[in-house]
BAKELUM-736710 format. One line per 2 residues: their letters; for each residue x negated, y negated, z of N, C-alpha, C, O. Coordinates in Angstrom, 3 decimals, decimal comma. Atoms other than C-alpha are relative to their C-alpha. Last residue first. Layout:
<sites>
A = X Y Z X Y Z X Y Z X Y Z; ...
</sites>
This chain:
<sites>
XX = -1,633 -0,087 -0,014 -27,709 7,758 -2,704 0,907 0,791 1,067 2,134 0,776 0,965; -0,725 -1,228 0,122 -31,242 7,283 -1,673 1,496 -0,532 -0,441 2,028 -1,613 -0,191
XX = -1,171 -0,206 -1,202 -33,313 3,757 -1,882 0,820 1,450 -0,790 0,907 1,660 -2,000; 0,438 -0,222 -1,283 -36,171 3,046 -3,971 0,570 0,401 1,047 -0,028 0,641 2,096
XX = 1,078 0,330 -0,528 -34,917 0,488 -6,372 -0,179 0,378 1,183 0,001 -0,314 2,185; -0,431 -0,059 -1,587 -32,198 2,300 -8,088 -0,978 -0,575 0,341 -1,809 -0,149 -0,460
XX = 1,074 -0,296 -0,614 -32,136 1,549 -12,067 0,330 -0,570 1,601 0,949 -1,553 2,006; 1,275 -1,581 0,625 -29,482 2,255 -14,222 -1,205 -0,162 0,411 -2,082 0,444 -0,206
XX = 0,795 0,995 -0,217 -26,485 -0,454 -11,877 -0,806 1,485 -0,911 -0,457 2,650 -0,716; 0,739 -0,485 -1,505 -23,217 0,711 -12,865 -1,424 -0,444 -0,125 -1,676 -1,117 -1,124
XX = 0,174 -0,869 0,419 -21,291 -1,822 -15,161 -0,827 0,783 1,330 -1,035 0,328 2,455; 1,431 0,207 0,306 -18,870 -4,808 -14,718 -0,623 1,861 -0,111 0,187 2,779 -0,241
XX = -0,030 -0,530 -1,429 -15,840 -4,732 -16,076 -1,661 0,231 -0,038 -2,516 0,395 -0,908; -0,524 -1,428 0,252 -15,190 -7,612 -19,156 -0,673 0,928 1,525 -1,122 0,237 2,440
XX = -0,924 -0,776 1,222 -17,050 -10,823 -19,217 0,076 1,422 0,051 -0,880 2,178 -0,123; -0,737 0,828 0,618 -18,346 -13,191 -16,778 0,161 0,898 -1,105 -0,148 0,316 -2,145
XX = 0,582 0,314 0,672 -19,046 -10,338 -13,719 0,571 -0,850 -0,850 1,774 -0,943 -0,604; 0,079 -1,294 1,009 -17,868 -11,305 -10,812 -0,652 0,278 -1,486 -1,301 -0,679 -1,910
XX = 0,789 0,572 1,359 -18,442 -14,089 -8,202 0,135 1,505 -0,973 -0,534 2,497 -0,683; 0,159 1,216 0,061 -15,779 -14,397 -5,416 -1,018 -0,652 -1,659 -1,018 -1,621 -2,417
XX = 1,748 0,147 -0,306 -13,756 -11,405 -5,603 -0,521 -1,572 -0,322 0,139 -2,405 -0,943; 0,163 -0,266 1,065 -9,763 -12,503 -6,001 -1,557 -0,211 0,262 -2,105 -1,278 0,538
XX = 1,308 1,007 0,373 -7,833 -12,681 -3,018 -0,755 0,640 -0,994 -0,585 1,853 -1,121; 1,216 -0,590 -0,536 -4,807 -10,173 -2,822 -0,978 -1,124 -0,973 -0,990 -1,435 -2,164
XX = 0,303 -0,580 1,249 -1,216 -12,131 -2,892 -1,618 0,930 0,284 -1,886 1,079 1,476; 1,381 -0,739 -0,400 0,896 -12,943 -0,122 -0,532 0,348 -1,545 0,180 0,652 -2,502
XX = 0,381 -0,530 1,262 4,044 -15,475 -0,294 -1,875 0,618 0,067 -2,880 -0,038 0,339; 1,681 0,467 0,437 5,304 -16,750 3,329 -0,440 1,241 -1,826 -0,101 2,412 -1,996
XX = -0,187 -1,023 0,405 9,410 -17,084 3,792 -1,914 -0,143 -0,270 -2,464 -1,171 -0,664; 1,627 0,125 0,123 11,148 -20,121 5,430 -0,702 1,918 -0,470 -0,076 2,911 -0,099
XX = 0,298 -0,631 -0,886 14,891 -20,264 4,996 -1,428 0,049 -0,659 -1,795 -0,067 -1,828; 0,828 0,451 -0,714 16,258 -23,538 3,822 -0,515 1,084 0,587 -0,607 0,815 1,784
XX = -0,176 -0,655 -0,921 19,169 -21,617 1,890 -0,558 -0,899 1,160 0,225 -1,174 2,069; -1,334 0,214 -0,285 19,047 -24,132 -1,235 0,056 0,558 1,178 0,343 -0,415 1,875
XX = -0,562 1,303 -0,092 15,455 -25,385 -1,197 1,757 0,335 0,089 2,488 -0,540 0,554; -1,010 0,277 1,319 13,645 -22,390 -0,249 0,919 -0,864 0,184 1,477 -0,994 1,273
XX = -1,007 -0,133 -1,059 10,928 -22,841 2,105 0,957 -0,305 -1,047 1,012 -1,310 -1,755; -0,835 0,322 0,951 7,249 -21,125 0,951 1,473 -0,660 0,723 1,693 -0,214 1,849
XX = -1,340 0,328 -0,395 4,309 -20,787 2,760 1,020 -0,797 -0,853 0,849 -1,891 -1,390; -0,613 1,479 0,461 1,393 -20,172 0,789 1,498 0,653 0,908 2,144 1,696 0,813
XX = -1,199 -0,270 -0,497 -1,181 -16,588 1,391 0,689 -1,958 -0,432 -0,037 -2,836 -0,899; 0,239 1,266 0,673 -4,249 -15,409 -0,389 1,407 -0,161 0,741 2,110 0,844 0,849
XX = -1,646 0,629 0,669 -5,382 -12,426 0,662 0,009 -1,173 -0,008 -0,982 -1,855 0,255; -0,014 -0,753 1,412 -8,839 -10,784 1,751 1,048 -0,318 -0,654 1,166 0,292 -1,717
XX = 1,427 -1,033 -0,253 -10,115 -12,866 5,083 0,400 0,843 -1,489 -0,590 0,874 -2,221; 0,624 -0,459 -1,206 -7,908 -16,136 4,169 -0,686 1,314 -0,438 -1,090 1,520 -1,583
XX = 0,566 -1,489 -0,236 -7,356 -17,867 1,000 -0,225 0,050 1,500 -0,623 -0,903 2,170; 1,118 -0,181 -1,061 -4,933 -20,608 0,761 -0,147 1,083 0,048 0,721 1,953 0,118
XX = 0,394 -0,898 -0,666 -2,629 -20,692 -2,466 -0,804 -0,420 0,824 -1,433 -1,365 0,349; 0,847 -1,333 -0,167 -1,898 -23,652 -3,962 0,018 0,775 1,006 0,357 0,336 2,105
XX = 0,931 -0,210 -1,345 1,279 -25,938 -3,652 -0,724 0,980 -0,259 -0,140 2,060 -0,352; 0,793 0,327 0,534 3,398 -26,625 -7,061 -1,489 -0,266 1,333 -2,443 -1,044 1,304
XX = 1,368 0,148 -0,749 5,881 -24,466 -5,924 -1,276 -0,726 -0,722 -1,882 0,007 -1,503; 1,124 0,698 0,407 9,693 -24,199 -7,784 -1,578 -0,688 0,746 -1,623 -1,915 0,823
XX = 0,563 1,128 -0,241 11,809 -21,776 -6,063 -1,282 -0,940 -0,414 -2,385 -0,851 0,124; 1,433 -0,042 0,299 13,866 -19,421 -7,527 -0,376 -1,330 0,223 0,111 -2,336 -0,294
XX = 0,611 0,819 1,170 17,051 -18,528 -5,759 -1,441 -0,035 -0,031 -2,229 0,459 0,776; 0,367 -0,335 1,588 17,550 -15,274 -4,634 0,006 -1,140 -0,502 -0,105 -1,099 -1,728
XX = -1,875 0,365 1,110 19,749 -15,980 -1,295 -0,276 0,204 -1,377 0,630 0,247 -2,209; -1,513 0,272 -0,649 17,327 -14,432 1,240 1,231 -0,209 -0,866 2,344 0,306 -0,977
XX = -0,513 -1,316 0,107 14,251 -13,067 -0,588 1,066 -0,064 0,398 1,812 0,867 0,096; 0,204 -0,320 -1,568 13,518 -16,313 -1,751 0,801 1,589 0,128 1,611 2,154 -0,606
XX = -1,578 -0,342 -0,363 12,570 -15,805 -5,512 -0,008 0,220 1,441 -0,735 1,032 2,014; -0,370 -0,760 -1,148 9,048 -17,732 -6,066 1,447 0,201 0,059 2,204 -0,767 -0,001
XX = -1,048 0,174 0,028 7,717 -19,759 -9,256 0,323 0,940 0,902 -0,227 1,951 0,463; -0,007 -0,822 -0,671 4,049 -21,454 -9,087 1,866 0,224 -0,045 2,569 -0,786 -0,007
XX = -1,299 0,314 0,186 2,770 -24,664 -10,890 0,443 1,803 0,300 -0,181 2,561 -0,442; -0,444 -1,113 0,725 -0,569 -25,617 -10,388 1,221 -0,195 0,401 1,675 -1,118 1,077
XX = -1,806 -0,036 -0,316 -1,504 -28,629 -11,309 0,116 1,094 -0,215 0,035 1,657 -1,306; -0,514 -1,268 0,590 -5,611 -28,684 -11,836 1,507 -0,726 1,093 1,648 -1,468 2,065
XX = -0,717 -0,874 -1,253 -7,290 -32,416 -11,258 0,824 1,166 -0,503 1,302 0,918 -1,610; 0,996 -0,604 0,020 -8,562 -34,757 -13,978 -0,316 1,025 1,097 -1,460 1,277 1,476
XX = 0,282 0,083 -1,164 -5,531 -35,658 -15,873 -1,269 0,634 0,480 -1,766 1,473 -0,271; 0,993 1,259 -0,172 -4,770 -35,817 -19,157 -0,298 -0,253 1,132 -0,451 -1,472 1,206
XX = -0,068 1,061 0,392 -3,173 -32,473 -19,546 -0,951 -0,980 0,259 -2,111 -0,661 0,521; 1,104 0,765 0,055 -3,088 -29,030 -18,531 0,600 -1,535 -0,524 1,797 -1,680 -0,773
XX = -0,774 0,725 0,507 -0,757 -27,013 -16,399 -1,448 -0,509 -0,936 -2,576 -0,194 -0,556; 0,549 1,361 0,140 -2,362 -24,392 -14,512 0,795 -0,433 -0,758 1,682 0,354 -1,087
X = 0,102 0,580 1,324 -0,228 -21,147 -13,925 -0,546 -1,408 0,169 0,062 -2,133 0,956
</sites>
């Protein structure tokens, strides 16, 4: 979740249940992408146990509105 306001920088703001004691931990640390996921180390503030948060990376350029479509002309090449 972004935040917005008067500022000129994104805040994100991120909420995680450790899997250990179940509290929810407040994250305002982005994600780092690696090769297809997105990963953030997390360390919950009452337990202290360390825990990493995975998500699946998000294509890089897609289409800008709605799914994209199949292509209706082949240039030349077999299927």
């Amino acid at each position: 979740m972004r935040e917005k306001g008067n500022h000129t920088w994104d805040i994100f703001v991120h909420y995680h249940r450790c899997p250990h004691c179940g509290y929810i931990t407040e994250s305002r640390k982005d994600y780092e992408s690696y090769e297809k996921e997105q990963k953030k180390e997390i360390t919950c503030d009452r337990c202290q146990n360390n825990y990493t948060v995975t998500k699946a990376a998000q294509s890089g350029f897609g289409p800008l509105f709605g799914k994209s479509e199949h292509a209706e002309i082949h240039w030349g090449y077999d299927q």
